[in-house]
C-alpha positions in Angstrom: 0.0 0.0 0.0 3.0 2.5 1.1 3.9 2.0 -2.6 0.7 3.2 -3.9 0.5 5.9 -1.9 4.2 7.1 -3.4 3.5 6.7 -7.1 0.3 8.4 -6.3 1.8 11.3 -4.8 4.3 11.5 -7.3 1.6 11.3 -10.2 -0.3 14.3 -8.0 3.7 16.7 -7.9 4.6 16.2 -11.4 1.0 16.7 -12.2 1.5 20.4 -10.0 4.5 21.1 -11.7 3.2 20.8 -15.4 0.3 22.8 -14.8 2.3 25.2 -12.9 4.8 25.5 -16.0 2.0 25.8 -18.3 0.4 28.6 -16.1 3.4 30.5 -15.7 4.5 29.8 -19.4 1.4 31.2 -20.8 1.7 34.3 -18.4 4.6 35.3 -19.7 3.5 35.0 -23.2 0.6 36.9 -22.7 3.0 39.7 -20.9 5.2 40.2 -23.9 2.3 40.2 -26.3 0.8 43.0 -24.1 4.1 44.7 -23.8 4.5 45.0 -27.8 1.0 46.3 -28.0 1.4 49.0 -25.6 5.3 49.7 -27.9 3.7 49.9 -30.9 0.5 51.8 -29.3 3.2 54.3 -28.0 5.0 54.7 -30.8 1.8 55.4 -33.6 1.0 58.2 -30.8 4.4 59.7 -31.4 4.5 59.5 -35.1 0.9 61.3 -34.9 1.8 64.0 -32.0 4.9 64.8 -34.6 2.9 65.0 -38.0 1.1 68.3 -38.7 0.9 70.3 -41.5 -1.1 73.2 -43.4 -3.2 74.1 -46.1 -2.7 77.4 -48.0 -3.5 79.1 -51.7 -6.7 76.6 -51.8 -9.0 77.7 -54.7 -11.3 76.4 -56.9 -10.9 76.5 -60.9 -12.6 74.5 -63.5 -10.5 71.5 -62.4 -11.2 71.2 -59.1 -9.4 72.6 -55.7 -5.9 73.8 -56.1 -3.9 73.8 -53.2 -0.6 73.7 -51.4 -0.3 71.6 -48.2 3.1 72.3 -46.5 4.8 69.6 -44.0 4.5 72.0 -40.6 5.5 68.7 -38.3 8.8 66.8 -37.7 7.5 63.9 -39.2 7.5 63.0 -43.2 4.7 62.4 -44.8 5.0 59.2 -47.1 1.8 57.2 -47.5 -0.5 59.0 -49.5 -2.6 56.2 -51.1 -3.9 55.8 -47.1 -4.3 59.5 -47.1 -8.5 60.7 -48.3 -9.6 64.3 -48.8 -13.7 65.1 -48.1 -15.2 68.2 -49.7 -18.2 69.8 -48.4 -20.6 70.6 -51.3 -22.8 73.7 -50.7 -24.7 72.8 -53.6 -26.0 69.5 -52.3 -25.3 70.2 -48.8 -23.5 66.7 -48.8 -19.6 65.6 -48.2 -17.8 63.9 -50.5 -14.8 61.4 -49.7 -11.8 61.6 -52.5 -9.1 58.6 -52.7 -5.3 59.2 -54.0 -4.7 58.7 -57.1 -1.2 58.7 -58.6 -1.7 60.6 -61.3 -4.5 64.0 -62.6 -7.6 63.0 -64.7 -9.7 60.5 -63.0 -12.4 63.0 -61.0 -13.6 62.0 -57.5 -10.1 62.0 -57.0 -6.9 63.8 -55.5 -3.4 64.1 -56.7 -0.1 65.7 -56.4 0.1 68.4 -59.3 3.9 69.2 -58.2 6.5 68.2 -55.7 8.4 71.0 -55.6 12.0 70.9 -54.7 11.6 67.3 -54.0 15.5 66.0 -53.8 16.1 64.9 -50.3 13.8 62.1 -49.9 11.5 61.7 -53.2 7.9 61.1 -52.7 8.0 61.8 -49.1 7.1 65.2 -47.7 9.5 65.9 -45.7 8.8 68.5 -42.9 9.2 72.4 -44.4 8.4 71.2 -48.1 5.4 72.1 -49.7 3.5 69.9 -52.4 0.8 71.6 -54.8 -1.8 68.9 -55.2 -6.0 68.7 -56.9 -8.5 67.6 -55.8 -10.7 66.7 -59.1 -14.2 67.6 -57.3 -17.4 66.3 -58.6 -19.7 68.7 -57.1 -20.3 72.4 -58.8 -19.8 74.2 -55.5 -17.2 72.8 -53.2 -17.4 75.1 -50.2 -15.0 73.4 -47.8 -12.6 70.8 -47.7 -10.1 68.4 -45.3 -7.5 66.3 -46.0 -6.3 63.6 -43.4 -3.4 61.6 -43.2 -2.7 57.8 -42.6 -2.0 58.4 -38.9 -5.4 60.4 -38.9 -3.7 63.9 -38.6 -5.8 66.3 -40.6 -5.9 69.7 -41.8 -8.8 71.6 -43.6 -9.3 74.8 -45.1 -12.6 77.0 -46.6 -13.2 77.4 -50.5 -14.1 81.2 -51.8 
């Protein structure tokens, strides 16, 4: 019977111990997944706290908007296919989102007309350059527009 008892409570302590390493093993996994989601949580903030940047010149022609956005942040500005414009239609009294598109013709679209003195990092823009880009609107009276960035940073600016 003594034997019994032994293999029994040997079962029960090697039993203890793989549970235990399987507790504390999927503790520390979970830790370090938390830990890299709070990093990379941490570090979209600071990409977004150091992106900013301004609208100026914006008119409207038979085109569309004209404008020049200038990189006011410390951050570049590189992803522009994640990067919309809305417009605000007085006409309709509706807004209208516009998608990226790499190059001027297709309307219900926007586009960068001229990079300027792009030579440092090309089709980036970098903070203090300024890009002249269209918006090709569809609407007859755009009245106000925005643009945002990937990292939802967004500037906007009112049509005459």
């Amino acid at each position: 019977m003594a034997v019994a008892d032994m293999i029994g409570a040997a079962v029960g302590v090697i039993l203890l111990v793989i549970v235990a390493y399987l507790l504390v093993g999927s503790v520390l996994s979970i830790s370090q997944t938390v830990t890299s989601a709070q990093k990379s949580a941490t570090s979209l903030e600071e990409h977004q706290l150091k992106t900013d940047f301004t609208i100026s010149q914006a008119e409207v022609d038979a085109t569309g908007i004209n404008c020049t956005i200038t990189n006011t942040g410390t951050e570049p500005i590189s992803d522009f296919s994640q990067m919309d414009a809305y417009v605000y239609d007085s006409g309709t009294g509706t807004y209208q989102l516009y998608r990226y598109a790499s190059a001027p013709g297709t309307p219900g679209t926007w586009t960068i007309l001229s990079t300027g003195t792009d030579i440092i990092h090309p089709g980036e823009l970098d903070p203090g350059e300024t890009y002249r880009i269209l918006v090709q609107t569809a609407g007859t009276s755009p009245a106000w527009f925005q643009i945002t960035t990937a990292n939802a940073v967004s500037a906007s600016a009112y049509l005459l």
